[in-house]
Steps between C-alpha positions, in 0.01 A plus 500: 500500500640878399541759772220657277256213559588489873397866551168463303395206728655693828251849343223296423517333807550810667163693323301177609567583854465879463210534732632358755825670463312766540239406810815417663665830513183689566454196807842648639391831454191507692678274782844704592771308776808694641834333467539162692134482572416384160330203568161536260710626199758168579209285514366610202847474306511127654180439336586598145778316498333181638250582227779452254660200645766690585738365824598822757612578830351727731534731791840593402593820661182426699273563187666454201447233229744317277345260185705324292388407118729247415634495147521196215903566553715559786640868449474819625243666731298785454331676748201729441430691810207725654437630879242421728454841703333791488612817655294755751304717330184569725307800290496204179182393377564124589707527809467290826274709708704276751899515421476814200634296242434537118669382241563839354835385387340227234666159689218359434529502104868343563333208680258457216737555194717191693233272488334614183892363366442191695203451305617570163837309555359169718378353206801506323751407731647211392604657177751766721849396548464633882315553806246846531488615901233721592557648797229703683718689772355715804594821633651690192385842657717631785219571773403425843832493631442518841280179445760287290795637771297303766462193211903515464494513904335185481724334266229495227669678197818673532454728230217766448456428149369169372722435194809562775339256710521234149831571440561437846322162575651360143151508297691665236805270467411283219320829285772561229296845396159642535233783410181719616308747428366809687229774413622862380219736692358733263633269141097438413622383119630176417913514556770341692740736601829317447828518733371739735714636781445427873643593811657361791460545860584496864240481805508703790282428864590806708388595828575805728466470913454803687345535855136537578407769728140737507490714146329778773630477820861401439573486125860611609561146703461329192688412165305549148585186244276674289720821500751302423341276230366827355847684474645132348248535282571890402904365534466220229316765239792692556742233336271500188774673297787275570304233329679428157261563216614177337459325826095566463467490975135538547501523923084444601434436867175477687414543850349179692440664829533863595485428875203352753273784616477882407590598891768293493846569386530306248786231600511241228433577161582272178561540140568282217679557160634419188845609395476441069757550222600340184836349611553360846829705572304807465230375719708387798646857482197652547423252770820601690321895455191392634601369798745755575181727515280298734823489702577846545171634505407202819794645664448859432126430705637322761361162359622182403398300113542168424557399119399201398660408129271238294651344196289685204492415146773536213524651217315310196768402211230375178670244331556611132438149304183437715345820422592500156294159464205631693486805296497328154189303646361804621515651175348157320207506720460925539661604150802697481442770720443261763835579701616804703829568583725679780225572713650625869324349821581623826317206663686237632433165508687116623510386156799688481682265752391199268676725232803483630514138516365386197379589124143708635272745297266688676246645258249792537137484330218697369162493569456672832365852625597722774789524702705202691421485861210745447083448570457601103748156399261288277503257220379597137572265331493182586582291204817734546546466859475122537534335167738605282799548723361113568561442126835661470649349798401159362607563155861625654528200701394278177821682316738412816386150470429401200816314293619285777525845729782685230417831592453440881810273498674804314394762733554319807856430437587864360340668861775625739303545800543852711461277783559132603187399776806472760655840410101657532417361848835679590438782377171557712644308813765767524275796415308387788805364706668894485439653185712488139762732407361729206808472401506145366250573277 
């Protein structure tokens, strides 16, 4: 059978399913789960894939699922990947009225777009020269953290994100290269947007102690930790221009708690806070700025902060051969206007640790209104949203496979990782162990 006649059978296969490719990503819409509490979204992943005869693992990284499509050939394997989670996002249309989450960042069409590939590419598997993986991973967005510090307390995860958690607990080590999708808010036409750049990040828990004492009677018995998480605050906006241009530091905290009661000086106050760039050098600078601030500015009040470092994300490296494969099937199924190029995205996301360890492409779609992380996010077009990134990512998996696995085999032995798995649980344990020298970056 031609590569040709494989994808035909993996489309048709593919528009036979369509509704439900499409009732599943509206089901995951209208029933949003915060990372590692996933457990209706991993149920219902479980039950495609049992649909499909299709062996998997589950509650890896307490949620996750792993399925495994064998192949007609021993060879490489492919992983197509989406996330479970949702992220808060109380004022949205389909939120929790419980926990605030929404899917206002479009996981849901990731988890959806995997299995609408299982469903075009089951069929067919014993004519690949290789295994397919689809992975359905929790805890993608970088929330809650209070709540998944207590879960690392507990010896439940030891990472915040759940694709960190994979790498850790070995689900990854037999994937030789992999690919998702993810929604581009306010792209309502039918694109991909190809090699798109993302961000890295480190995660910051801080907390300042003061001293309680009457806000009336005897304000000047007491110490203010929100004076002195204010004037951090005022003391980081202040570094703004030593930020390289090229280095792209976007610095966005939040305040968790302000203090206990309005006549009381308020004597422990927390933030939380990403420190973002394009290139982690530039973002453990900025770290090293950042703390400086909450450190002078506690001691300048009287106070005392601690600074909590959590391993964030890094940056996202798109691997050039896998994109260029998914973009000629983009174009073959949208025409040749289909792709999008160079598009910038300050987000961050844990894909980019996968990047760094293997061949990864992390593509953006079309099809969706609003703004990301907004109450006006929403799906246009659903055909768009949930099907056809299903039919490319097949398609690209049928050219890796097809041909006893040539261009997988090819493209696996050409990769130089950034990263070895050793060399990347390292890296964090010393971030969190003391901190990295800038400087060997």
């Amino acid at each position: 059978m031609t590569r040709e006649d494989l994808k035909r059978r993996c489309l048709s296969a593919i528009d036979e399913n369509k509704e439900k490719i499409i009732a599943i990503g509206e089901d995951i819409f209208s029933h949003p789960e915060l990372g590692f509490k996933e457990e209706r979204t991993s149920r219902l992943v479980r039950d495609v894939l049992d649909s499909l005869n299709i062996p998997h693992q589950d509650h890896l990284a307490l949620t996750g699922v792993k399925g495994t499509l064998k192949g007609g050939e021993q060879g490489p394997r492919v992983m197509v990947m989406g996330e479970l989670d949702a992220v808060v996002c109380p004022l949205h249309p389909q939120a929790d009225p419980q926990t605030g989450a929404a899917h206002s960042c479009g996981h849901n069409s990731q988890i959806a777009s995997m299995l609408g590939a299982a469903m075009g590419l089951a069929p067919l598997a014993k004519e690949l020269c290789g295994d397919v993986i689809f992975a359905a991973v929790p805890a993608e967005e970088y929330v809650e953290l209070e709540y998944r510090e207590r879960l690392r307390q507990e010896g439940k995860i030891r990472f915040i994100g759940g694709k960190q958690e994979f790498i850790r607990q070995g689900v990854l080590d037999d994937v030789d290269m992999g690919m998702m999708i993810h929604s581009h808010a306010g792209v309502g036409d039918r694109r991909f947007l190809m090699e798109c750049d993302s961000s890295g990040f480190i995660g910051k828990l801080i907390r300042f102690t003061g001293k309680e004492a009457h806000a009336g009677a005897r304000p000047f018995d007491g110490i203010n930790a929100l004076n002195a998480a204010c004037l951090a605050l005022l003391a980081v906006n202040s570094q703004r221009e030593t930020f390289r241009e090229k280095d792209r530091i976007r610095i966005h905290p939040i305040m968790t708690k302000g203090g206990d009661l309005v006549n009381i000086v308020p004597a422990d106050v927390r933030l939380e806070t990403y420190v973002r760039g394009t290139n982690l050098r530039g973002i453990l600078d900025a770290s090293e700025k950042v703390n400086r601030c909450l450190q002078g500015c506690a001691y300048a009040i009287g106070a005392t902060v601690d600074i909590q470092e959590l391993p964030g994300y890094l940056p996202l490296i798109q691997d050039k051969t896998l994109s260029d494969l998914f973009a000629r099937n983009g174009e073959a199924l949208l025409g040749p206007d289909a792709n999008i190029y160079g598009q910038e995205l300050m987000g961050a996301t844990d894909a980019g640790d996968i990047s760094s360890l293997m061949p990864f492409i992390h593509v953006s779609t079309g099809g969706y209104l609003g703004d990301a992380h907004s109450k006006d996010f929403t799906v246009c077009d659903k055909e768009m949203a949930y099907v056809m990134p299903a039919k490319a990512m097949a398609m690209t998996v049928i050219d890796l496979l097809w041909d006893h696995a040539a261009r997988a085999r090819d493209l696996k032995n050409a990769f130089t990782p950034k990263l070895t798995k050793q060399a990347y649980l390292e890296l964090w344990s010393q971030f969190q162990a003391g901190g990295i020298d800038p400087a060997a970056f």
